[in-house]
Backbone as JSON, one array per atom type, in Angstrom:
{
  "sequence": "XXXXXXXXXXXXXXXXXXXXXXXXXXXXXXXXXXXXXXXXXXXXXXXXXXXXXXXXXXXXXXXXXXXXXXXXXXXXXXXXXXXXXXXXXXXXXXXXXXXXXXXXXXXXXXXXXXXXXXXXXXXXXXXXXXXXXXXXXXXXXXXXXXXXXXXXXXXXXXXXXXXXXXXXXXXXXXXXXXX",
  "N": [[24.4, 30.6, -14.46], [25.18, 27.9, -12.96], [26.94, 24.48, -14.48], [25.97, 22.41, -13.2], [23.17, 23.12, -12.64], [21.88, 23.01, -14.58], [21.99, 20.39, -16.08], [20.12, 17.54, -15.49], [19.88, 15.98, -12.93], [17.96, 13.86, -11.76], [17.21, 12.74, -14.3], [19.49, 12.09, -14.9], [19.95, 10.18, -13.32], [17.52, 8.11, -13.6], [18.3, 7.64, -15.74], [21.11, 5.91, -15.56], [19.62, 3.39, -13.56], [18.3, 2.53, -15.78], [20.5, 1.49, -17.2], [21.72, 0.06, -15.31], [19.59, -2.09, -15.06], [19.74, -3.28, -17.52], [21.82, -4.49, -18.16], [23.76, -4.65, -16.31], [26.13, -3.71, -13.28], [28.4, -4.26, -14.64], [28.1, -2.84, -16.95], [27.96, -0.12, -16.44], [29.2, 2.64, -16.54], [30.54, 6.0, -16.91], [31.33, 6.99, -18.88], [28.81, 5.86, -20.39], [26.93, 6.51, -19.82], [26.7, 9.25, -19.91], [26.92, 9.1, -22.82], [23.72, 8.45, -23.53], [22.73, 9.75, -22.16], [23.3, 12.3, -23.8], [25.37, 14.24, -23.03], [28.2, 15.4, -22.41], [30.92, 14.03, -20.98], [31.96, 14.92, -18.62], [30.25, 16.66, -17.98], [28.56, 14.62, -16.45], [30.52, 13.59, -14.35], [31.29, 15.87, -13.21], [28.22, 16.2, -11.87], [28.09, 13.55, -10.55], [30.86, 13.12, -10.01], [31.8, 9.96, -9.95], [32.29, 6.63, -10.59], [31.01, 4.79, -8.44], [29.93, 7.61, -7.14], [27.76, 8.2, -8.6], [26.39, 5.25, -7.91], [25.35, 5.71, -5.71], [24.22, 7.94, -5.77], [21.51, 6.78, -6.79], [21.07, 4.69, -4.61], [20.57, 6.73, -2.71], [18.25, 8.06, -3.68], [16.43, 5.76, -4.07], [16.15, 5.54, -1.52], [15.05, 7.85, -0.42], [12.67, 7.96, -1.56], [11.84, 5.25, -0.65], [11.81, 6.3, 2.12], [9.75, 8.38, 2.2], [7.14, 6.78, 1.53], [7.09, 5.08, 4.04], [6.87, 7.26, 5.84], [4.28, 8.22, 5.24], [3.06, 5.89, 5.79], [3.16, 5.1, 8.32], [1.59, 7.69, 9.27], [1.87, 9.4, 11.56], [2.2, 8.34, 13.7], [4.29, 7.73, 16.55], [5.2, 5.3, 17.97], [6.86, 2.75, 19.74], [7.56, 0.69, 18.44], [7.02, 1.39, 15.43], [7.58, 2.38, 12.78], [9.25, 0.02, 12.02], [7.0, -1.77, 11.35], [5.79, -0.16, 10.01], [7.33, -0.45, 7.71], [6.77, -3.24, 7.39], [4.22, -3.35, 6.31], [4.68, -1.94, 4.04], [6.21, -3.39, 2.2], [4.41, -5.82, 2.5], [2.27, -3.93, 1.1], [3.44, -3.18, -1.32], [4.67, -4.84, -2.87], [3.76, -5.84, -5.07], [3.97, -4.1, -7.03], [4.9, -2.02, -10.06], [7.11, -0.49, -9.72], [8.15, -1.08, -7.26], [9.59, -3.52, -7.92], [11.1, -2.65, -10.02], [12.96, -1.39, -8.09], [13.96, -3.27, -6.59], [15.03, -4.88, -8.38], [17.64, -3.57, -8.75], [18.65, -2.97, -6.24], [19.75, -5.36, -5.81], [21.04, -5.95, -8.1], [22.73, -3.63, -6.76], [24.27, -4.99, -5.1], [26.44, -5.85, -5.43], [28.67, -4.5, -5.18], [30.58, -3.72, -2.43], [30.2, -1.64, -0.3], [27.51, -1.21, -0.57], [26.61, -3.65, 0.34], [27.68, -3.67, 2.55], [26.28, -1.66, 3.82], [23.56, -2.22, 4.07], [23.46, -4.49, 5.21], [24.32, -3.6, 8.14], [21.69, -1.7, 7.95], [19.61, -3.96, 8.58], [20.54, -5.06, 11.13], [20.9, -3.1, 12.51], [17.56, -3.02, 12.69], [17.15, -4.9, 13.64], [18.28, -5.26, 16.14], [17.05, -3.05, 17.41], [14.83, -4.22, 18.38], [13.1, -5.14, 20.85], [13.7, -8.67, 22.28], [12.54, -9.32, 24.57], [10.22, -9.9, 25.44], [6.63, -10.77, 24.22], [5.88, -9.49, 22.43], [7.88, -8.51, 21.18], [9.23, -10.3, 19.96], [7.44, -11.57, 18.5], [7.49, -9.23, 16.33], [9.97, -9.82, 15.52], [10.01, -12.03, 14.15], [7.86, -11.69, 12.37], [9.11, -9.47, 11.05], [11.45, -10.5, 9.52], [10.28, -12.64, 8.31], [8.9, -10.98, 6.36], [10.92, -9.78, 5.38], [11.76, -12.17, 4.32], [9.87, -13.27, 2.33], [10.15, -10.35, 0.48], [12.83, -11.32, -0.41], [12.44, -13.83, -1.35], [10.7, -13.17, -3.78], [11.34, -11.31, -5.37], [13.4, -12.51, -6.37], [12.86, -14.24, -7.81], [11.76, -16.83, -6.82], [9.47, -17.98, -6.09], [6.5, -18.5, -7.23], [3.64, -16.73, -7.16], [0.2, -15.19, -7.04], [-0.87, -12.74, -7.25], [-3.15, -12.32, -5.19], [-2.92, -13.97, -3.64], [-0.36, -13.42, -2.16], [-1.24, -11.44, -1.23], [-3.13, -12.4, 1.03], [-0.99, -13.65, 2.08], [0.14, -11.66, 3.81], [-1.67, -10.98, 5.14], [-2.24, -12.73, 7.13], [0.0, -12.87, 8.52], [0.67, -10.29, 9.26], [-2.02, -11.11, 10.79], [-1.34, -12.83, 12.49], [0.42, -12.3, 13.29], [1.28, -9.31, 14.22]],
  "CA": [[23.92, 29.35, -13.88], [26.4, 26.17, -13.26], [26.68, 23.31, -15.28], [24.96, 21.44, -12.17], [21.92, 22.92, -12.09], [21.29, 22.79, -16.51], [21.97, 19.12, -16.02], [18.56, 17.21, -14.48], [20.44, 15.11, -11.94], [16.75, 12.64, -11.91], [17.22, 12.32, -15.09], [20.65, 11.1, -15.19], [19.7, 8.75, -12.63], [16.79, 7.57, -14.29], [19.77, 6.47, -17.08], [21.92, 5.3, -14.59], [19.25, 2.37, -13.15], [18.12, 1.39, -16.58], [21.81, 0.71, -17.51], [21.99, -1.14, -14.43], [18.47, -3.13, -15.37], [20.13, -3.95, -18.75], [23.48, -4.07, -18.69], [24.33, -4.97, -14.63], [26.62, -3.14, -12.55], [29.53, -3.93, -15.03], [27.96, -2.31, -17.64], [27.69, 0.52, -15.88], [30.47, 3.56, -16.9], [30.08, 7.13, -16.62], [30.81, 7.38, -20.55], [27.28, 5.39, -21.05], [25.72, 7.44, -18.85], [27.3, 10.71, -20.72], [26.54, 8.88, -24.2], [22.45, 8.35, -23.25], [21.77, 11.71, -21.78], [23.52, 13.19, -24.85], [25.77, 15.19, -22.98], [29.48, 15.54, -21.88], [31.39, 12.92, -19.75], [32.52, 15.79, -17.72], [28.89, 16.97, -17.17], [28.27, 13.45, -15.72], [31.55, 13.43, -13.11], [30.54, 17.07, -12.27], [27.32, 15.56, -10.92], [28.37, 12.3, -9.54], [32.42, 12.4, -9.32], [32.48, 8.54, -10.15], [30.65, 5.27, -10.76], [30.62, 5.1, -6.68], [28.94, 8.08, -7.1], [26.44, 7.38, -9.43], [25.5, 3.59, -7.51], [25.58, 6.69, -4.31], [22.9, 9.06, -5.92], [20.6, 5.88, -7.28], [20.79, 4.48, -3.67], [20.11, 8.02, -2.32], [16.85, 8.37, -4.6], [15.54, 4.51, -3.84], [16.03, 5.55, -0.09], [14.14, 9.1, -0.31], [11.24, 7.54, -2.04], [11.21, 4.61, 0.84], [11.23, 7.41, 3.5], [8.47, 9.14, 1.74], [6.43, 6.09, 1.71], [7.08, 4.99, 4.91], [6.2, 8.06, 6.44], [3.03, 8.04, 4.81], [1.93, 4.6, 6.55], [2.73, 6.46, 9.8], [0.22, 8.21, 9.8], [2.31, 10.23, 13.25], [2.36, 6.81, 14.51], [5.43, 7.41, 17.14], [5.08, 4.21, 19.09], [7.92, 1.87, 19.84], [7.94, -0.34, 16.73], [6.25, 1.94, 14.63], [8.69, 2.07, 11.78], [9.21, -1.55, 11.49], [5.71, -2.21, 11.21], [5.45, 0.5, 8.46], [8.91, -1.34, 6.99], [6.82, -4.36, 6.87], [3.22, -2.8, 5.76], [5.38, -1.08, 2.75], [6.59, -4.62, 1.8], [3.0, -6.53, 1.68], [1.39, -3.15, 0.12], [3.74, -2.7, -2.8], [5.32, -6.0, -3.06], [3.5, -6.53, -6.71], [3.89, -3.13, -8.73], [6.5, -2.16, -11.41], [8.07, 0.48, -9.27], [8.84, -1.53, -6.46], [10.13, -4.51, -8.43], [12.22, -2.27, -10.58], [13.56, -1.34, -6.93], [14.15, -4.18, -5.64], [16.06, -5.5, -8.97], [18.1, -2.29, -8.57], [19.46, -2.76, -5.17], [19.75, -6.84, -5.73], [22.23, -5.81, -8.59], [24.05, -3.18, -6.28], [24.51, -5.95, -3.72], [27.88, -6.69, -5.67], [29.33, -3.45, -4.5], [30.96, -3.77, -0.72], [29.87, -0.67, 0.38], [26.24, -0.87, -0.88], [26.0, -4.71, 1.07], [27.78, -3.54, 4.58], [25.23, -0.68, 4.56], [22.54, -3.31, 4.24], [23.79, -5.56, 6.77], [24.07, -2.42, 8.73], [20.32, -1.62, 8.44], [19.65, -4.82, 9.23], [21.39, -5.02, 12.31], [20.56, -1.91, 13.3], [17.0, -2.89, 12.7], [16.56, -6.06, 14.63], [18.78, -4.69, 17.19], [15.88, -2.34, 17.66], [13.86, -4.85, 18.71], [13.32, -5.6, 22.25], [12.93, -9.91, 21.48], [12.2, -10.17, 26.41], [8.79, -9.19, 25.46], [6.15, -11.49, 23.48], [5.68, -8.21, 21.27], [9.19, -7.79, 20.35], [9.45, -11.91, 19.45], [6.33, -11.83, 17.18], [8.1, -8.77, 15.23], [11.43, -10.36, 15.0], [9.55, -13.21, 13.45], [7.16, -10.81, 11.37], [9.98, -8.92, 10.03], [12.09, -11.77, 9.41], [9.11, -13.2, 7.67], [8.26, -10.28, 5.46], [11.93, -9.76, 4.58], [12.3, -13.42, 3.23], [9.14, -12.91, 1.44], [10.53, -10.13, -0.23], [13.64, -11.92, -0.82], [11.66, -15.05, -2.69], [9.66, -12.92, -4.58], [12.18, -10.8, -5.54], [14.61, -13.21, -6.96], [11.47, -14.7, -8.36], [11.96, -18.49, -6.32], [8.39, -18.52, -5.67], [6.03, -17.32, -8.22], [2.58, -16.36, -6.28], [-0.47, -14.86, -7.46], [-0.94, -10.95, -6.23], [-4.07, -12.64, -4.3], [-2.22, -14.99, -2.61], [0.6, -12.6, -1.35], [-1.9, -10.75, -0.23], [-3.49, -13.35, 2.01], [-0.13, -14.35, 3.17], [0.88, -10.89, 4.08], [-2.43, -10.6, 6.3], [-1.82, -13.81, 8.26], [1.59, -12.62, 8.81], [-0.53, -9.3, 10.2], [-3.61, -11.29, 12.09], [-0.73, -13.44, 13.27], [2.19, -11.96, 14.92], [1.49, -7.59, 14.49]],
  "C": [[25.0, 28.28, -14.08], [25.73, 25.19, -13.91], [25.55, 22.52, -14.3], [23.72, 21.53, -12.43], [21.11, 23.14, -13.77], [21.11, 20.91, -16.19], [20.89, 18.6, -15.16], [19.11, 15.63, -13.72], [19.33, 13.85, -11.47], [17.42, 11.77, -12.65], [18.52, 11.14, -15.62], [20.34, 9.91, -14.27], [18.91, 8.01, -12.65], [17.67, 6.52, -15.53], [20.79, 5.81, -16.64], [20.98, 3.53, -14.21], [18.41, 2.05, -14.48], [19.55, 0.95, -17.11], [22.1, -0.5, -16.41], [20.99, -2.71, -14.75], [19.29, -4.08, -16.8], [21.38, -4.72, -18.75], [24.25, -4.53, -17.07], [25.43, -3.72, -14.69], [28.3, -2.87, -13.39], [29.68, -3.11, -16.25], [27.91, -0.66, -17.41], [29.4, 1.94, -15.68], [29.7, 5.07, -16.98], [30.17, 7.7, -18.28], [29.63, 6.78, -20.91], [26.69, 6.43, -20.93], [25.55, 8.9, -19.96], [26.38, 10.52, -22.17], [24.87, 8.75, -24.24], [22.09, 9.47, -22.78], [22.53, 12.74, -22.79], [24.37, 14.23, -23.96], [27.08, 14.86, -22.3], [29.92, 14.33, -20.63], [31.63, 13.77, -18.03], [31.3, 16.44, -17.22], [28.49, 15.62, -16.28], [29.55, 13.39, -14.23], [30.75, 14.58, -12.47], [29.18, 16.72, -11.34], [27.51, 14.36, -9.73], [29.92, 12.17, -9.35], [32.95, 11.24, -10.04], [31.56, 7.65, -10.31], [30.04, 5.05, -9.45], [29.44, 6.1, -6.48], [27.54, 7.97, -7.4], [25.15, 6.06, -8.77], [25.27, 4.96, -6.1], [23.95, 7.06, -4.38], [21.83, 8.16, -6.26], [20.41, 5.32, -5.71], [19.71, 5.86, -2.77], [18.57, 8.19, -2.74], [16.08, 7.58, -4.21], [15.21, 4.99, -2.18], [15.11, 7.1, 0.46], [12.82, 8.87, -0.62], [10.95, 5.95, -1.51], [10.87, 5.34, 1.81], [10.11, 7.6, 3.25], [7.49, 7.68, 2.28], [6.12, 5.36, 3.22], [6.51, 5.77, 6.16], [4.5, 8.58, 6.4], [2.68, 7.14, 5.43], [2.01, 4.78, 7.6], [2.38, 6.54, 10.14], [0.52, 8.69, 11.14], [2.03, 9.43, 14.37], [4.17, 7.0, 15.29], [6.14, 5.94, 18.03], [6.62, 3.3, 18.85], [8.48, 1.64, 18.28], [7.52, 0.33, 15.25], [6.76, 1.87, 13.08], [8.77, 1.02, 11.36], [8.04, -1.81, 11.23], [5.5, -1.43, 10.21], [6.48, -0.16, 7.49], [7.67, -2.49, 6.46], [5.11, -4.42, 6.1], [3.92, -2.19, 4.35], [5.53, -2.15, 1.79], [5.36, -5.22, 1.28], [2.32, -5.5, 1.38], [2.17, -3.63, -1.4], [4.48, -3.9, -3.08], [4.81, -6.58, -4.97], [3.67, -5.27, -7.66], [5.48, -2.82, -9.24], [7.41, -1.7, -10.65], [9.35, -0.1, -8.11], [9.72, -2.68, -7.04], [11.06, -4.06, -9.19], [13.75, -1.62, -9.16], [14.3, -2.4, -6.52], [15.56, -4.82, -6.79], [17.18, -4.58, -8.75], [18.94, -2.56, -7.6], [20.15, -4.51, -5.38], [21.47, -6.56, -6.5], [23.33, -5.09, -7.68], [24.55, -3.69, -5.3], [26.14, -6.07, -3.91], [28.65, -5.23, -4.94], [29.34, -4.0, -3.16], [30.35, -2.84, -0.09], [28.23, -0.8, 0.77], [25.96, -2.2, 0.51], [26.22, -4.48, 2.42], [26.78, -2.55, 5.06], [23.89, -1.25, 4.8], [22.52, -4.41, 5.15], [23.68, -4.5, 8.15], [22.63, -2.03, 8.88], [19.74, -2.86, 8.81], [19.56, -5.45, 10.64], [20.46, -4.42, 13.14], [18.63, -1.54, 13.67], [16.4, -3.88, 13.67], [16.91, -5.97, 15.79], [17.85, -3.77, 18.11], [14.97, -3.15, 18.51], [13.94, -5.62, 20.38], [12.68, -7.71, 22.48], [12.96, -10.29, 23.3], [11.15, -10.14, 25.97], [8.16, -10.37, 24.67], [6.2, -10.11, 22.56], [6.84, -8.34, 20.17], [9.29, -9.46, 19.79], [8.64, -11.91, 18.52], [7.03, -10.64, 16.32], [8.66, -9.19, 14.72], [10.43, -11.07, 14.06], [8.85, -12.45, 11.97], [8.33, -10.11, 10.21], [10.71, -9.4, 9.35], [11.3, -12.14, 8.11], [8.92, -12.16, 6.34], [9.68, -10.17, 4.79], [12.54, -11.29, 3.52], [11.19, -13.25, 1.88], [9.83, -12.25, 0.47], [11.68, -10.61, -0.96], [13.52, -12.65, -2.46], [10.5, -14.23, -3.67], [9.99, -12.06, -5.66], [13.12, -11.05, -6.55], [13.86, -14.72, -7.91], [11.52, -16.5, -8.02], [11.03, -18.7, -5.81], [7.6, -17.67, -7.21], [4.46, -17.73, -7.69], [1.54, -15.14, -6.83], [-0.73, -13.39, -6.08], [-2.04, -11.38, -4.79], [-2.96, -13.42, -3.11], [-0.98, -14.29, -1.73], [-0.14, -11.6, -0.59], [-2.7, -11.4, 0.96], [-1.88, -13.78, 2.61], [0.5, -12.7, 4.34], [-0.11, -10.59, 5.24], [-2.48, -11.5, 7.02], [-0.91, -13.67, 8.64], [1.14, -11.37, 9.9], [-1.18, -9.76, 11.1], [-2.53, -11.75, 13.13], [0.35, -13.29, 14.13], [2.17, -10.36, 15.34], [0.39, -7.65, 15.13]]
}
């Protein structure tokens, strides 16, 4: 059996985004990583290569367990917008628990990376671009999505501080009112 598959490649990346939670992005070395999972520096490259890697496979993971969820609100919903509207149902569901908020700090920190922010400007883009804004439909998304992404923004970076009730009432006037 290879070193790869003894090593629990989660796990290291479970120790990877609390170094990041603690310690930011500069704290962040492949000897920590090595020294917290108790095992070899060289078992840690072998998995990830590099710190690139590492911020790679933690992106990779946050973005497999958005798919998942996303696909779940679905529900084999193909329609136009369908996606964005689960994008922004994902947002006012989980917008208050640990998981998502340890998410959200997670990517906030890997903002400082270049790579991590042009791929985010990139979905972005590539998401509003999506959007057909001749239509009244496609104008109330823009706005909706827009809307739900500042939300998460300010809520995020904690420049509002809002009672779970109350985000939940704003997230369904944001719903009655433009989806």
């Amino acid at each position: 059996m290879s070193t790869k598959n003894k090593i629990d490649k989660n796990y290291l990346i479970n120790i990877i985004e609390e170094i990041l939670l603690n310690d930011g992005i500069s704290g962040l070395s492949i000897r920590k990583v090595a020294t917290k999972a108790n095992i070899s520096i060289g078992g840690v490259q072998y998995i990830f290569g590099n710190k690139e890697g590492m911020i790679k496979a933690v992106l990779e993971k946050n973005e497999e367990d958005y798919n998942r969820q996303i696909k779940i609100l679905l529900k084999d919903d193909n329609s136009k917008y369908s996606q964005l509207k689960a994008h922004i149902e994902y947002i006012s569901k989980h917008n208050d628990n640990e998981e998502f908020d340890k998410i959200s700090k997670i990517i906030t920190i890997l903002l400082q990376e270049k790579f991590v922010f042009e791929g985010l400007q990139d979905w972005y883009s590539a998401s509003l671009n999506s959007i057909d804004t001749n239509t009244d439909e496609g104008k109330k998304l823009r706005l909706a999505f827009l809307f739900s992404e500042a939300m998460f923004t300010l809520m995020t970076l904690k420049y509002i501080n809002i009672s779970p009730k109350e985000q939940k009432e704003i997230f369904e006037d944001l719903k009655t009112f433009l989806l």
